[in-house]
Residue frames as qw, qx, qy, qz and C-alpha x, y, z in Angstrom:
[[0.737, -0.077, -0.380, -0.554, 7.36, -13.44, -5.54],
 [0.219, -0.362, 0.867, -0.264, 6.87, -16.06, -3.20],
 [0.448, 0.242, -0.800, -0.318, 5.81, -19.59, -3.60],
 [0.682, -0.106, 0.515, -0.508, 3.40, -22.19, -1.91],
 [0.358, 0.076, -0.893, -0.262, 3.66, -25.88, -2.98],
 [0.692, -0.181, 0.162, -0.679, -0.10, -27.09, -1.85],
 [0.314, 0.086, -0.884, -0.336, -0.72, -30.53, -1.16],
 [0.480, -0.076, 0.162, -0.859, -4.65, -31.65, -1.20],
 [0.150, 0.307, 0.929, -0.142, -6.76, -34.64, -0.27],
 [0.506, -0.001, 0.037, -0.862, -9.98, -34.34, -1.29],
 [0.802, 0.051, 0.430, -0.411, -13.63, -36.29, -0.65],
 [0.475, 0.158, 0.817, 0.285, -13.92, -39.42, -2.97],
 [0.442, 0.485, 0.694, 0.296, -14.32, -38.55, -6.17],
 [0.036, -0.947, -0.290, 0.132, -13.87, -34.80, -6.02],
 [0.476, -0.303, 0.404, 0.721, -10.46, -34.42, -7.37],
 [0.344, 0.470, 0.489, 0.649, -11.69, -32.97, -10.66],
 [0.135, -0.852, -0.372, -0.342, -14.13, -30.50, -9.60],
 [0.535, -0.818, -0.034, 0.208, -11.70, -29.28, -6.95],
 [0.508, -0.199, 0.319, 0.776, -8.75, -28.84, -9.32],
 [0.103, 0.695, 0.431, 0.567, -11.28, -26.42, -11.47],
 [0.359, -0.916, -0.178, 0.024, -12.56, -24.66, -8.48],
 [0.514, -0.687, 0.206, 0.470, -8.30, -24.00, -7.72],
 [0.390, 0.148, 0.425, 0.803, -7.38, -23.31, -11.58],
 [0.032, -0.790, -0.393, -0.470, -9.96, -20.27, -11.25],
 [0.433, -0.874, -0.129, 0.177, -8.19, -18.62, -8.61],
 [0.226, 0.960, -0.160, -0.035, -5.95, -15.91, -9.29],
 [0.046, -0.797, 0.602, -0.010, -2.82, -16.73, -7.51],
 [0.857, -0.010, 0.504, 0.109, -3.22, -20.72, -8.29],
 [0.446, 0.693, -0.319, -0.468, -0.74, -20.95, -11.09],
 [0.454, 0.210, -0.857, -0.122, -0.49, -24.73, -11.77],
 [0.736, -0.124, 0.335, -0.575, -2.63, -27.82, -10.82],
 [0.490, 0.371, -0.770, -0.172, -1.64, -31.09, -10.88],
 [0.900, -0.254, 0.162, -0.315, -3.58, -34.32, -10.08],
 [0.230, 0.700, -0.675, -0.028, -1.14, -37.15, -8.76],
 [0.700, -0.021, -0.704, 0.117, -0.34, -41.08, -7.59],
 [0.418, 0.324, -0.589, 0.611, 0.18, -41.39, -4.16],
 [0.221, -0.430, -0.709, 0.513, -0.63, -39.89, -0.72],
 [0.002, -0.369, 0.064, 0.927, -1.96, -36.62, -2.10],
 [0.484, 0.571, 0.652, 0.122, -4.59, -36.12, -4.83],
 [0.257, 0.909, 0.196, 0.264, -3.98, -32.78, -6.04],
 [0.541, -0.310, -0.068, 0.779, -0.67, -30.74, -6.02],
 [0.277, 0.851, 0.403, 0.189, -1.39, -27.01, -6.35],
 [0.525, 0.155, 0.000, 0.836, 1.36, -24.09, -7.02],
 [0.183, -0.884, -0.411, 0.130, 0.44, -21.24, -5.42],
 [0.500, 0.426, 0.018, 0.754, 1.91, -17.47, -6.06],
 [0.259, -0.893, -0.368, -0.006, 1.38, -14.18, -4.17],
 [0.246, 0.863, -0.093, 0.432, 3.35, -10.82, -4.64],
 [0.148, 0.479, -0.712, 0.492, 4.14, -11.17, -0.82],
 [0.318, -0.015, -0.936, 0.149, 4.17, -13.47, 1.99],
 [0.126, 0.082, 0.775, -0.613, 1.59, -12.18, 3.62],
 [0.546, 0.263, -0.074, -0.792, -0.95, -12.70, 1.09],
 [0.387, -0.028, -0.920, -0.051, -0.68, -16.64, 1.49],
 [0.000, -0.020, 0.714, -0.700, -2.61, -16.00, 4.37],
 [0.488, 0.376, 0.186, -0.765, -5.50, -14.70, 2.59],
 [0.413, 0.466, -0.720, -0.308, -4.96, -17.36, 0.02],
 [0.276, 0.169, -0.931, 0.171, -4.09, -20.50, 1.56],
 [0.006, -0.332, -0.765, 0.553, -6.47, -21.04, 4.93],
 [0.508, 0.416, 0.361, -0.662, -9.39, -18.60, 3.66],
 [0.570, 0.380, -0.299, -0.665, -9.70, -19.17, -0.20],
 [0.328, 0.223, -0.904, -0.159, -8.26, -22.54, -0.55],
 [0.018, 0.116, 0.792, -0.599, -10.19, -23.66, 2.67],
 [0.596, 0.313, 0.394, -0.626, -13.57, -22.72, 1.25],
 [0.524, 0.184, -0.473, -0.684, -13.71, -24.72, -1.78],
 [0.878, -0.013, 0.255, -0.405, -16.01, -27.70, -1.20],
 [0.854, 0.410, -0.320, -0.015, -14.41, -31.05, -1.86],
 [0.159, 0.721, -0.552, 0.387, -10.96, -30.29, 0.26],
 [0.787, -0.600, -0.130, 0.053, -10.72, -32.47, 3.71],
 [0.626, -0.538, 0.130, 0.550, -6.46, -31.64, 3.77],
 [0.476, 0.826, -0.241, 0.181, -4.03, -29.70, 3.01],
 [0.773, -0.360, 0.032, 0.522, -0.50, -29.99, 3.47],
 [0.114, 0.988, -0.084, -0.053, 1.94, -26.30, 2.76],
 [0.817, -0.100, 0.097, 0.560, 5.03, -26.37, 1.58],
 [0.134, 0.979, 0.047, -0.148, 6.24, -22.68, 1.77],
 [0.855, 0.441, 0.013, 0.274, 9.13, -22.18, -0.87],
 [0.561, -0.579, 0.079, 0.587, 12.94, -20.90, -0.08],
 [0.293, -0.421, 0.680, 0.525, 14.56, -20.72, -3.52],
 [0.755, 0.567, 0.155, -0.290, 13.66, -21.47, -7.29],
 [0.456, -0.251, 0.671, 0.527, 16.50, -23.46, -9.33],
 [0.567, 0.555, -0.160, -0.587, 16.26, -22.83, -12.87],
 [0.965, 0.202, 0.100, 0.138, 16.95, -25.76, -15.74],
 [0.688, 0.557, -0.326, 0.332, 20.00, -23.98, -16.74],
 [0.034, 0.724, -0.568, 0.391, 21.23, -24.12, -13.28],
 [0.837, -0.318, 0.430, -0.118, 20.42, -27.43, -12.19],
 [0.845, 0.530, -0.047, -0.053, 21.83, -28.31, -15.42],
 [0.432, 0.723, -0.348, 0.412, 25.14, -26.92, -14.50],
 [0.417, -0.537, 0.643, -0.352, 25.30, -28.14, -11.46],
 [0.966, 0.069, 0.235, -0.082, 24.46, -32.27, -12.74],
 [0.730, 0.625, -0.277, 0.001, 27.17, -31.62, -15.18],
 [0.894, -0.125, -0.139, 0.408, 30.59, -33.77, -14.82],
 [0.523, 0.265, 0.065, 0.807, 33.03, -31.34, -13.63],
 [0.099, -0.904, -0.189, -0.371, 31.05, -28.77, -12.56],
 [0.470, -0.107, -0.434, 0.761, 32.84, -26.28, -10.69],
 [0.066, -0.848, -0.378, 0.365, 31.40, -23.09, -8.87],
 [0.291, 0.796, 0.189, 0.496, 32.19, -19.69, -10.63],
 [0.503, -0.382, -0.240, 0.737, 35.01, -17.84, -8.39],
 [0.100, 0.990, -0.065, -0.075, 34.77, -13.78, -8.22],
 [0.726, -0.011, -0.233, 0.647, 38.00, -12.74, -8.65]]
């Protein structure tokens, strides 16, 4: 599975209606309006990488409301129980023997 971390300006006032329009789209699976330079952070899935293509730039790109994006195209997924184990005092790596 690969990952897309979206981040989205939109017009004044158009953060709502543009975080609907991207929670109705298949491979959006999380939408989050935020503080900051950004107005809308959107999680993006897709079986493989070349279906961001068709995703990102055409679907994302036609909803009214958008004026930026910024991609962030994921490496890696940490889980909690491994960041956990890595914060912990002591942590050592797991050797093969």
């Amino acid at each position: 599975m690969v990952t897309a971390i979206v981040l989205i300006n939109t017009e004044v006032g158009r953060a709502p209606t543009v975080a609907q329009a991207l929670v109705e789209m298949d491979e959006v699976v999380e939408v989050y309006s935020v503080a900051g330079e950004y107005d809308i952070v959107a999680i993006v899935r897709a079986a493989e990488y070349e279906r961001m293509a068709d995703v990102i730039p055409a679907k994302l790109s036609s909803v009214e409301g958008i004026s930026r994006t910024r991609t962030l195209m994921a490496f890696r997924r940490y889980s909690d129980s491994l960041l956990e184990r890595m914060w912990e005092i002591g942590f050592k790596e797991e050797q093969e023997d």
